[in-house]
N, C-alpha and C positions, 0 to 999 in steps of 0.2 A: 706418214709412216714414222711408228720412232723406230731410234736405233743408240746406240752408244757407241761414241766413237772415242781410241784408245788419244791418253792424253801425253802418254812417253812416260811418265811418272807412278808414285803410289798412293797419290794425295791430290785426288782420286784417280784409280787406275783409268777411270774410264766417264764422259760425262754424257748422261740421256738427253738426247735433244730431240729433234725430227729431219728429214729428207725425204725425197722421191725417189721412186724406183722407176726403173725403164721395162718396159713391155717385156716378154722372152720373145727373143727371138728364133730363129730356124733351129731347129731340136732342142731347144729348150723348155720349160719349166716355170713356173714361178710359184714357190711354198709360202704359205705360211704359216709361218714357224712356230711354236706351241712350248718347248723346252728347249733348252741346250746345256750342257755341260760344260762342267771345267777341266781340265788338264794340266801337269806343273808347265808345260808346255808354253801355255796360255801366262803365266808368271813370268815365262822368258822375253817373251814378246811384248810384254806391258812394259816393261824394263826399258824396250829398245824401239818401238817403233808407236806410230805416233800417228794421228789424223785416218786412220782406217776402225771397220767395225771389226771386234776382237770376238774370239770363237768358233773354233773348227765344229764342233760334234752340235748335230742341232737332231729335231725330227718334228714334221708337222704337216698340215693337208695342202693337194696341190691344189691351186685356188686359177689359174690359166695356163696354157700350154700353147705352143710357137710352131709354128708349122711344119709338118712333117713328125710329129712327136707320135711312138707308135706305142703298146705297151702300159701306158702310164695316161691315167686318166684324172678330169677336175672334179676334187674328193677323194683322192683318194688318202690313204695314210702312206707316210714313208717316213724313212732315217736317213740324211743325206750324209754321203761319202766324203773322210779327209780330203781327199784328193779326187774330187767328184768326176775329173776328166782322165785318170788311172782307173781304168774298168777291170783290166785284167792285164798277164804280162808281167813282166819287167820294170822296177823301176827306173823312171830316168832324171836326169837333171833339170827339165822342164815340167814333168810329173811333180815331182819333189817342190819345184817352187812356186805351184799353181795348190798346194795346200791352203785349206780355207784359214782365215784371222791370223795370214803371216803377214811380211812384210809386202803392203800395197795390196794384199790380196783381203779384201772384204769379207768377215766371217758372219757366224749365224747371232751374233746379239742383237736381232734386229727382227720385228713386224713379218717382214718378208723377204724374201732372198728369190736370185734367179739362180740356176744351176744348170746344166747338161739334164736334160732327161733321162740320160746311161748312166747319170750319178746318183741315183739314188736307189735304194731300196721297198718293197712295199712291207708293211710290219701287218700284221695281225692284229683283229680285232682288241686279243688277249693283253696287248702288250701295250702298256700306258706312254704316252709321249715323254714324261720322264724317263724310263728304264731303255725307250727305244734310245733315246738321247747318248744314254752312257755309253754307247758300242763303238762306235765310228772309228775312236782314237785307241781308247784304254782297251776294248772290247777286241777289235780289230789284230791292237799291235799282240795282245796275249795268244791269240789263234796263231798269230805270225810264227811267235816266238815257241809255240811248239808244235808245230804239225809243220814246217816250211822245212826242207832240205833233209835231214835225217827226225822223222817226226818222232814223239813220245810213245812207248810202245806199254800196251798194258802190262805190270809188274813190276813196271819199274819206278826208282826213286825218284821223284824230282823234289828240288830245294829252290822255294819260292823268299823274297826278302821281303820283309813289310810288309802292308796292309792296304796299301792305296788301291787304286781302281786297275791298274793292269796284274798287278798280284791277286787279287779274286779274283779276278776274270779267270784267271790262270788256275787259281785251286777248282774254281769249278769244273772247268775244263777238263783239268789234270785227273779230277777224281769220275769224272762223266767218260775218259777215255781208259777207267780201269789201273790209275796208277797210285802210288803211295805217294802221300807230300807231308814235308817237313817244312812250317813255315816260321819266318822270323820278325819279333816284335821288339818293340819296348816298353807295350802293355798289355800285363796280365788279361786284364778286361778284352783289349783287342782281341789276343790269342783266345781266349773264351768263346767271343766270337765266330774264328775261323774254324773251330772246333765242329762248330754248330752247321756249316757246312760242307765239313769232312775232312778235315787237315786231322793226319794223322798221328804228328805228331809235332811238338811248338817249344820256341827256343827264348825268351826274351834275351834281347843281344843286352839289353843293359844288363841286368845281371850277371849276365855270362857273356862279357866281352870277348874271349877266346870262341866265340859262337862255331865256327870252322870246330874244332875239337867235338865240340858234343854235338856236329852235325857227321863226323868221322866214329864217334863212339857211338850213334844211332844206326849206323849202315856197320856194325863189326871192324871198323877200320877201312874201308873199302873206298867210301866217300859213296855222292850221288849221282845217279845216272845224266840227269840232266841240272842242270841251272837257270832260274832266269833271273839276272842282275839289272834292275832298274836303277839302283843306286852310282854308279861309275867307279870312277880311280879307286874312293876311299876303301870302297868293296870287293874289287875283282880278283886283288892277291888273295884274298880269303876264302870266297867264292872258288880261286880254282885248287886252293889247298883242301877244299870241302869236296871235292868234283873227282871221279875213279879214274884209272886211268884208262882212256879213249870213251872219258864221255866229251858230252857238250853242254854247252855257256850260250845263252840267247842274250847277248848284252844290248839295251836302248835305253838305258837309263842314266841320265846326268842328274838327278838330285845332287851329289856332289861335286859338280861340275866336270870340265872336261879333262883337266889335266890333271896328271901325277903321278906315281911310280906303280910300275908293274911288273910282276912276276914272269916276266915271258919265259922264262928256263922252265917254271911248270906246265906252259904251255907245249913247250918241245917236248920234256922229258917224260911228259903223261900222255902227251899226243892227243890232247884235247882241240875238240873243234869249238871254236867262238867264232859266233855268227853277228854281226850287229843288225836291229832290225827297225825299222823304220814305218811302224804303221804297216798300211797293207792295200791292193786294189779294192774295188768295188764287191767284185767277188767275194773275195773273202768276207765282206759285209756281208753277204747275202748269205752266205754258208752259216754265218756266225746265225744268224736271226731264223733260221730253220734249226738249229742248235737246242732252242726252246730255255735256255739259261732262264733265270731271274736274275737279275743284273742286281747288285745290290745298291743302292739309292740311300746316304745317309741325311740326308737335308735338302729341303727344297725349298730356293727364296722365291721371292717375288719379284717379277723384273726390274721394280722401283728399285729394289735393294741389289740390285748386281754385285753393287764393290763390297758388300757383305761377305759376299761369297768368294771375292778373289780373296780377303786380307782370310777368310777360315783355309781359303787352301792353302794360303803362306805360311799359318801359323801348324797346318801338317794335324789336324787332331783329328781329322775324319776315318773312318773306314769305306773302301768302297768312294762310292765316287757322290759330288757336290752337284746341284743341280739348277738352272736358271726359270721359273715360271713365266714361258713370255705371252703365249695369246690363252685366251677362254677358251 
């Protein structure tokens, strides 16, 4: 079997070799794997960890199954789950760090994988092993971030940031559950695109680095009903000076990393709820893939060329989400 295993570095994030794979055992599974996706996620973890196969989000056919496996049959098609042993529930601290291509924990850049049989989902004939690919993480955590605790109600504003793979997820969403979106770029071209599936209305933040202002001058001074900031620190004082008061802020996003200064007095003083969110159960995958989205797909490599596709997700120019071709 090949697989790629992470090298700790960027030069190359990651080197194709081969390995064996063990049977599945008692409720298990074993896929193989057809696509996978990338995540900035996946950038973090090349950085830091090292000798495991790298990639949460995969989809592909079940090729054996382990005893007692009910439900899920060899051929069929699925999208396997971040957190393949998080079906439903509550997150927990053992959920969390049983996420596939973390650290020690083996993800989908590889031939074949074994998994829980409750971890995966079945996709539809319609839906191509790439597009299935993109949901898991970006697909997942965007359903999270507006339908979990106080969901997005139709009519309302929501203010999306960028153009990556959890922000479309989110404008389709957003505009499929009947609400208005304001989304932000730093290219024309991009914003042209979001246009195309139904961003109401678009801000390039280069241009207009006071972005919060003509996201407050778009809503009559009012700001927007909802948020979702994937970006972190650099973003979230503006984010909640963009935000009305007693809306809410979906925050998962460390593009900027983790630390630095924050507006908490507009959090008190607007009585805004910020939520951080972290991906999502099984569930919610399955919700998401009855959803019937187009996922949008801007490139797809070939599995020879993997690290193609990490240094394009480093360098930030894609819209929508990067993709890995791994089996026929």
């Amino acid at each position: 079997m090949r697989r790629y295993i992470l090298t700790g570095t960027d030069t190359p994030f990651a080197n194709l070799g081969t390995g064996g794979i063990r049977a599945p055992g008692k409720g298990e599974i074993t896929v193989d794997v057809k696509a996978a996706s990338l995540n900035y996620r996946d950038l973090l973890v090349a950085k830091n960890v090292s000798g495991s196969v790298p990639l949460s989000d995969g989809a592909g056919v079940v090729s054996a199954i382990g005893e007692g496996v009910n439900g899920v049959g060899v051929g069929d098609r699925v999208v396997i789950g971040f957190m393949p042993g998080w079906t439903e529930g509550a997150i927990t601290e053992a959920r969390k760090n049983a996420s596939l291509g973390g650290n020690g924990v083996d993800g989908v850049l590889a031939e074949r994988i074994v998994v829980p049989a409750t971890g995966v989902v079945k996709i539809p004939d319609t839906m191509s092993f790439e597009e299935a690919a993109t949901l898991p993480c970006a697909g997942v955590t965007a359903w999270s971030a507006l339908f979990e605790r106080r969901p997005l109600e139709p009519g309302e504003t929501v203010l999306l940031l960028g153009t990556g793979g959890v922000s479309i997820f989110a404008l389709q969403l957003a505009k499929k559950a009947g609400a208005r979106v304001i989304i932000t770029s730093s290219s024309d071209a991009k914003l042209e695109r979001a246009r195309s599936l139904g961003a109401d209305e678009t801000v390039n933040y280069r241009q207009t680095p006071d972005w919060e202002k003509e996201v407050l001058r778009l809503t009559d001074g009012v700001g927007a009903d909802f948020a979702v900031d994937v970006a972190g620190p650099a973003t979230l004082s503006k984010t909640l000076a963009a935000t009305r008061f007693d809306g809410r802020i979906s925050l998962m996003g460390v593009l900027t990393g983790f630390d630095g200064p924050i507006n908490t007095a507009a959090i008190l003083e607007r009585r805004i709820t910020l939520q951080g969110i972290y991906v999502g159960p099984v569930a919610t995958l399955a919700k998401l893939v009855k959803a019937n989205l187009k996922p949008q797909v801007d490139k797809v490599f070939d599995f020879e060329d993997a690290n193609s596709a990490y240094a394009d997700l480093r360098d930030a120019g894609h819209f929508g989400k990067l993709v890995v071709k791994v089996g026929s």
